[in-house]
Every structure is written in structure tokens, then in C-alpha cells.
C-alpha positions as CSV (number, residue, x, y, z in Angstrom):
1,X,-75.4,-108.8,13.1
2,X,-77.8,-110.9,15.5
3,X,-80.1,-108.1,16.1
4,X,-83.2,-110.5,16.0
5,X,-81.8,-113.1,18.1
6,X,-80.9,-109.9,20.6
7,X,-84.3,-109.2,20.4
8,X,-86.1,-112.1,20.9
9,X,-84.2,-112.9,24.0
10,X,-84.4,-109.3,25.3
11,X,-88.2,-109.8,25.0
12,X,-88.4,-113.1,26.9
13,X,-85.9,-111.3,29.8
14,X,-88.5,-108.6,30.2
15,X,-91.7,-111.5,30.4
16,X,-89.9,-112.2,33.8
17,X,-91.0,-109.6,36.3
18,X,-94.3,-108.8,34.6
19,X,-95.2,-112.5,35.6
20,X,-94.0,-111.6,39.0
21,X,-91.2,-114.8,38.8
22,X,-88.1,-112.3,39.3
23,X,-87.4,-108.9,41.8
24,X,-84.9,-106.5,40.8
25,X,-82.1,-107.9,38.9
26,X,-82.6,-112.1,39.8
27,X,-82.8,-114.6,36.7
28,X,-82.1,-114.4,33.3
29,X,-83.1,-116.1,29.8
30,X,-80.9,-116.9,27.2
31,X,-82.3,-117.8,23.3
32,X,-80.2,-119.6,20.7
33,X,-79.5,-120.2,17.3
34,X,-78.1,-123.4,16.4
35,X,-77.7,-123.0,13.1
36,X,-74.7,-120.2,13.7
37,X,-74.1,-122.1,17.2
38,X,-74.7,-118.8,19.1
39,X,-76.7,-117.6,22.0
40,X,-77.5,-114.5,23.3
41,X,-78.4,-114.2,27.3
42,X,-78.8,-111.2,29.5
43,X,-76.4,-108.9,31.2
44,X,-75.1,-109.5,34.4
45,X,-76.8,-107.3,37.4
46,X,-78.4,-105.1,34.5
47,X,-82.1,-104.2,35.8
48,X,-84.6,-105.3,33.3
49,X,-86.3,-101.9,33.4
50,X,-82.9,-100.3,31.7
51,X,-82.1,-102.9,29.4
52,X,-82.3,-102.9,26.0
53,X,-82.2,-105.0,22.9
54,X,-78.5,-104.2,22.5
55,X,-77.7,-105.3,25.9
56,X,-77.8,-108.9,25.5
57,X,-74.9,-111.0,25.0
58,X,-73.9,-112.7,22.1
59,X,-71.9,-116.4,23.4
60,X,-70.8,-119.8,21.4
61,X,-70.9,-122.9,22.8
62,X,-67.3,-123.0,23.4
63,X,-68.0,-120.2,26.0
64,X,-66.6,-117.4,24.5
65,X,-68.6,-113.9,23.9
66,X,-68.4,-113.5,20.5
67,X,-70.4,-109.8,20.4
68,X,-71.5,-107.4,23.2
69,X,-70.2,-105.1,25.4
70,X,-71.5,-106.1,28.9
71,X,-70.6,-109.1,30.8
72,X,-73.3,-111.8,30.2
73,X,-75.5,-113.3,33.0
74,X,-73.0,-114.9,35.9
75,X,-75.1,-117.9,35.4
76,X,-73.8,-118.0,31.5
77,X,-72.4,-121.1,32.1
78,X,-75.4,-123.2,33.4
79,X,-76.9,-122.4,30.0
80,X,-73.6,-123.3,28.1
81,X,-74.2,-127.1,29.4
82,X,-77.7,-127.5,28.9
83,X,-77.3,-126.0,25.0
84,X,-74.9,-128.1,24.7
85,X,-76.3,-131.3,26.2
86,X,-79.5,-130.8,25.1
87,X,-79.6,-130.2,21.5
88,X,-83.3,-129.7,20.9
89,X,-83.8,-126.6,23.5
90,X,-84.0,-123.4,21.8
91,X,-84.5,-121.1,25.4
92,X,-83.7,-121.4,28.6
93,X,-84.6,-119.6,32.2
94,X,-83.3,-119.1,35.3
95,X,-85.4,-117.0,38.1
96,X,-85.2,-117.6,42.0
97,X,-89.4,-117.3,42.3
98,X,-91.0,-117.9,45.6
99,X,-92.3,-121.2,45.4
100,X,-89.9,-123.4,43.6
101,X,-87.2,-121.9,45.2
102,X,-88.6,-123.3,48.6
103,X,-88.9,-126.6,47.1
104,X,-84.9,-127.0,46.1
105,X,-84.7,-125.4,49.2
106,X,-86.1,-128.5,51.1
107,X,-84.5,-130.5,48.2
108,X,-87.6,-132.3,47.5
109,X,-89.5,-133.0,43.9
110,X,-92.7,-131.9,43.4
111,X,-94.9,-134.9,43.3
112,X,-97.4,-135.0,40.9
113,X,-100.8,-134.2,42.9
114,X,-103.6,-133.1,40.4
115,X,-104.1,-132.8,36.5
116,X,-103.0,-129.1,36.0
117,X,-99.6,-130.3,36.8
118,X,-100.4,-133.8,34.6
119,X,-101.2,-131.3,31.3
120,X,-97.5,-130.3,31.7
121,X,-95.6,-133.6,32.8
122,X,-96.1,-136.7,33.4
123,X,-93.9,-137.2,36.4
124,X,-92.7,-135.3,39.4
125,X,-90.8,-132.2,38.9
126,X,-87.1,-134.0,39.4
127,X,-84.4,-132.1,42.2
128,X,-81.2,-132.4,41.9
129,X,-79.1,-133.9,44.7
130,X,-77.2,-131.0,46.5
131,X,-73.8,-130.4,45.2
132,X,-70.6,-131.9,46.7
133,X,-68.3,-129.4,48.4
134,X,-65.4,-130.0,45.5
135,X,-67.8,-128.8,42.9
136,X,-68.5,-126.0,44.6
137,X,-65.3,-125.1,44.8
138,X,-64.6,-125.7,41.4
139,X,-66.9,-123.9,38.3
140,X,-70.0,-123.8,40.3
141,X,-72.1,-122.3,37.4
142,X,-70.7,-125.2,34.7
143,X,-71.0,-127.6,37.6
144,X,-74.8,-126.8,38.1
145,X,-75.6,-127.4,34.7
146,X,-73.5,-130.8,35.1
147,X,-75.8,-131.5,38.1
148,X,-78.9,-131.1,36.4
149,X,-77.7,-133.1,33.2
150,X,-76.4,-136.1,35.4
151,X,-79.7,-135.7,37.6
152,X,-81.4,-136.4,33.9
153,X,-79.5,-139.4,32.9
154,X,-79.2,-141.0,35.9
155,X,-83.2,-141.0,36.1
156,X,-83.7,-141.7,32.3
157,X,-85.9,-138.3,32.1
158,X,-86.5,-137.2,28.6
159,X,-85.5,-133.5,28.6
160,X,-88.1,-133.0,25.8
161,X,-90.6,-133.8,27.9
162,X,-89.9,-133.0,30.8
163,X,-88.4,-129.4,30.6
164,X,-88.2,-127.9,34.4
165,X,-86.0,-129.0,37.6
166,X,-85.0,-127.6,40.4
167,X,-81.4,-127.1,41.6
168,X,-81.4,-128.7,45.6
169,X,-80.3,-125.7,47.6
170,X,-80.6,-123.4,44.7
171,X,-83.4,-122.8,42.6
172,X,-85.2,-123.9,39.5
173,X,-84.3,-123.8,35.3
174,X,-86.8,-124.4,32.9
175,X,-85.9,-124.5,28.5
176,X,-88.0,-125.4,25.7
177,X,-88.2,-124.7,21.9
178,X,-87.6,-121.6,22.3
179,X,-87.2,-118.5,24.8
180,X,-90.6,-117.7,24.6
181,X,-91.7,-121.3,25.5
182,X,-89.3,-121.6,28.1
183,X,-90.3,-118.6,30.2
184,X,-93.7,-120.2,30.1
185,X,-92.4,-123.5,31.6
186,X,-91.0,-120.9,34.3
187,X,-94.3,-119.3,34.9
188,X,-96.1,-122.9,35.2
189,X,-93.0,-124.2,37.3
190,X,-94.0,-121.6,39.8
191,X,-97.7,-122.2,39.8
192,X,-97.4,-126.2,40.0
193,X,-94.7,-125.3,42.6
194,X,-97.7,-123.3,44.7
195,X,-100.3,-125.5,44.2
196,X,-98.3,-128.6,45.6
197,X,-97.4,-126.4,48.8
198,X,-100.9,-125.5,49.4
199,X,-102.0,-129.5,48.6
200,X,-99.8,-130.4,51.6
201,X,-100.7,-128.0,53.7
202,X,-104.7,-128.6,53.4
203,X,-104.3,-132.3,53.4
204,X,-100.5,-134.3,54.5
205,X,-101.1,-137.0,53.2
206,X,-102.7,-136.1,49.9
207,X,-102.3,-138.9,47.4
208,X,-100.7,-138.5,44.2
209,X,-102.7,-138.5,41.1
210,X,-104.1,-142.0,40.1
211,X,-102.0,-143.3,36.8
212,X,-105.1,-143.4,34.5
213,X,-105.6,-139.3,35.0
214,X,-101.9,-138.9,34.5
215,X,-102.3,-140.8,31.0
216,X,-105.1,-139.2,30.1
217,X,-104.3,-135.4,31.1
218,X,-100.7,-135.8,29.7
219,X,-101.9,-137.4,26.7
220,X,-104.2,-135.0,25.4
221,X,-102.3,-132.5,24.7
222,X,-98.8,-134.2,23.7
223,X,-98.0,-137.3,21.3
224,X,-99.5,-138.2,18.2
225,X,-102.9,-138.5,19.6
226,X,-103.2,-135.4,21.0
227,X,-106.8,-133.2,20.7
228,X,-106.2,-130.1,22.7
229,X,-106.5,-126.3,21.3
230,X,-106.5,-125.8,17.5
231,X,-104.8,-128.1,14.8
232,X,-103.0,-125.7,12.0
């Protein structure tokens, strides 16, 4: 019955460790379908070496699992918000790698330091604030995906465009228009991630990138005047 949605989002799961942005059974990736207002998402604690297409969890966006036979991912309802509050995502992802974690970690954004990171975004990578105590006590994993939608409208950031962020304390989520995309935001998450680390250690008081290479790196490859790779 959603055997190609299953699969699609069992393929993007598996993308996770051979990019080296998950160990054993962290993260997970969910894919949707908005036209029958369903997504399917990983298994909870399942290790990605033993899943299979069948696996993955079939969930509307009232919350309920509507087909599987596993629990889904324990982070189900972080995804539940964003699908919901976001209505042009098609994937999301959730891994704890190396790099960004230690940036929600020292709940900082990732400034925006050379033009690698400028082909991507054209702002920092935004951190949430860390989460009150009564949230935590309530439903973290709905609360975390409140965070990170309230962290977006109270900046004014344009979740089309800017598709990463990192949870203070936690760790990062990345969507886009579809699974596939999305675990590539994950994989370039991490490297920006890096790359800003190793800018501050080599020089502390690096500057950010100047506005007009911004502009120009951002530019080319998004908006209506974009010239990068091959037109269809």
C-alpha cells in the first residue's frame, strides 16, 4: 500500500552511516506524501544494517501510525511539527554528527565564514535557544520541533531557504524537497559545521564573509538568475 514511499525513505535512512553522519542506531529520516497526508520514518532503535523497506513507519499528521508494525523513530514527533508547519518540505533528518552537534552544544550559530557555506545559505546556520525546563517536562519531542518553528518565526528565516538548524543542547535537523535532498542538507550541515570549527581555531577572529561574496555565491545557484550546473 505505500511500498514506494517505504522505500524511498528506507533508502535515505541507509545514506546516513555510509556518509559517516550516524553510529549504530542514532538519527533517522522521515519522507512524505502530502497528497495522502502520510509519512513514513524509521523504526525506533532498529540498526540500519537490519532494516528493511518494510520496516518503516507509515504516520499522518494527526500523529497516528496508520501502517507498520514497529514503533516509529522516538523523535516521530519533531517531524510531525515541521510537516506540518512547513508545508513545502518533502524530507526530513535527524543525526547527532560530530561537528554540529558540538555547535548546539555550545549553543552557538554557525556564522557564515567562506563561500562553500554561501552556495548553501545565505546567513548563519540559526540555534535554537535552549529549552525551558516546563517543556522539557512536557512532550519534549513535539516541543523540539515547536522550538525550531518559533526559532524560525521569531527571526523571519525562510524555511525554504534556509533548510538546517541546530537544536541548543541537542543536535541538528535538516528537510528539503524531499528525503533524498534532505540528507544532503545533513551531510553539508556537518561539513560547514567542520569547516567553521577549524576557521576559528586557525584564526579567532576570522571575519565573516564580505556581503557582496555572499550575494554572489548564494545567488548563483538559487533564484531566477541562477547559472550553476545544467539547465533541463
Amino acid at each position: 500500500m505505500f511500498k514506494k514511499l517505504r522505500e524511498q525513505c528506507w533508502k535515505a535512512n541507509l545514506e546516513l552511516p555510509k556518509l559517516g553522519l550516524v553510529i549504530y542506531t542514532f538519527g533517522n529520516v522521515s519522507s512524505i506524501d502530502r497528497n495522502r497526508g502520510v509519512f513514513a520514518i524509521k523504526p525506533s532503535g532498529v540498526d540500519y544494517d537490519r532494516m528493511e523497506p518494510k520496516d518503516m513507519v507509515i504516520v499522518d499528521l494527526d500523529g497516528n501510525v496508520v501502517d507498520g508494525e514497529l514503533r516509529p523513530s522516538s523523535d516521530v514527533n519533531t517531524h510531525l511539527v515541521l510537516y506540518n508547519a512547513f508545508p513545502h518540505i518533502g524530507g526530513i533528518v535527524h543525526t547527532h554528527s560530530t561537528h554540529a552537534v558540538a555547535w548546539a552544544q555550545a549553543l552557538r550559530p554557525v556564522p557564515i565564514y567562506g563561500t562553500t557555506h554561501a552556495d548553501h545559505l545565505a546567513g548563519d546556520i540559526p540555534c535554537t535557544p535552549l529549552m525551558a525546563d516546563e517543556r522539557i517536562a512536557n512532550d519534549y519531542e513535539t516541543e523540539t520541533g515547536n522550538q525550531i518553528v518559533e526559532s524560525f518565526r521569531a527571526e523571519k528565516l525562510n524555511p525554504d531557504e534556509i533548510q538546517m538548524v541546530l537544536v541548543a543542547g541537542h543536535g541538528p535537523f535538516t528537510w528539503g524537497v524531499n528525503a533524498e535532498k534532505a540528507v544532503y542538507h545533513a551531510k553539508v550541515l556537518e561539513e560547514l559545521c567542520r569547516m567553521a570549527y577549524l576557521t576559528e581555531r586557525i584564526n579567532p577572529d576570522a571575519p565573516r564573509l564580505k556581503a557582496s561574496l555572499i550575494e554572489k555565491h548564494y545567488s548563483r545557484k538559487h533564484g531566477k538568475n541562477a547559472y550553476y550546473g545544467q539547465k533541463n
